[in-house]
N, C-alpha and C positions, 0 to 999 in steps of 0.2 A: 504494500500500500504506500510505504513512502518514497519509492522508486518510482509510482505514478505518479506522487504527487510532483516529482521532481522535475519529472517528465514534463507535465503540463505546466511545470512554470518553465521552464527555458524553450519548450515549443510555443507559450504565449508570449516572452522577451521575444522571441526568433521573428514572430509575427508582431508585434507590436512594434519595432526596431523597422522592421523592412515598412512599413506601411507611413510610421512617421517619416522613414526618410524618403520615400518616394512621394510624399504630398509634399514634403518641404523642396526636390529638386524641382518637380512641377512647378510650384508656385513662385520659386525661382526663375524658370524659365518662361513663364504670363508674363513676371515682372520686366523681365527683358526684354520680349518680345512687348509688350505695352509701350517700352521706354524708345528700343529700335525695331520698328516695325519692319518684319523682311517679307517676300514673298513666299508663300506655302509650299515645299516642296518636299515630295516623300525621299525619305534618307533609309539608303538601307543599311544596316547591321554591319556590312563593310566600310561604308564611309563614316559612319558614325562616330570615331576617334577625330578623326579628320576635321570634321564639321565642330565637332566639341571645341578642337584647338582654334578654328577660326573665328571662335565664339559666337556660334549660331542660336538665335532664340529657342527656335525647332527642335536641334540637335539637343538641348537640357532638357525642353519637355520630353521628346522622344528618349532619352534617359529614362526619365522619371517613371514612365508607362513601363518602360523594360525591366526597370529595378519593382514595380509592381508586379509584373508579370512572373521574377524571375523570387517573390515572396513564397509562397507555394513549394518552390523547388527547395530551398535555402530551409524550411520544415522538414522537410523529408530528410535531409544532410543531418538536419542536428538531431533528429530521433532517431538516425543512425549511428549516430557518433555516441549518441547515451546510450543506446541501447550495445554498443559495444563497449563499451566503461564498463555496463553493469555485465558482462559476457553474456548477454542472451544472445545467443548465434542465431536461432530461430527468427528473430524478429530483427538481428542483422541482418540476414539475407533477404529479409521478406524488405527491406526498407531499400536494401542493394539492386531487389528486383523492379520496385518499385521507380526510382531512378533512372536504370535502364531503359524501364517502357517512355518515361517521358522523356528522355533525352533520343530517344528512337522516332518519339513521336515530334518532337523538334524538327531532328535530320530528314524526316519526310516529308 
């Protein structure tokens, strides 16, 4: 029992941490895009370092959405990582599998 409750506190830090910081680059990135208004243009995943360094409005929000998107994932990692602290292999590998699928379902 205290192994879960563990659990669900650094899985709710894990989620609570990704969510403030992706509302905060967001709203970073309105601020910018408010201040220098640029033309809309979809940025992909390649250029996106790129676009960051040339300090694009866009390219922060499009962060911000990625680092939202990428909250989710970032749970699955740290209830692996506890769950191999605590050695349950069982539910290691079920978090490892887990992982997998979505990182398969990315690549496709």
């Amino acid at each position: 029992m205290k192994s879960q409750r563990r659990l669900d506190r650094y899985i709710s830090i894990v989620l609570h941490i990704g969510m403030y910081l992706s509302i905060l680059v967001i709203a970073i990135g309105l601020m910018l895009y408010a201040l220098y208004p640029t033309p809309i243009d979809d940025i992909s995943l390649k250029n996106l370092p790129q676009e960051l360094m040339d300090g694009s409005p866009i390219a922060v929000i499009s962060l911000g959405i990625l680092l939202l998107i990428m909250t989710p994932l970032s749970r699955v990692i740290a209830a692996g990582v506890i769950f191999a602290v605590d050695r349950e292999i069982r539910f290691v590998l079920t978090s490892l599998f887990i992982l997998a699928a979505i990182l398969l379902a990315i690549m496709i």
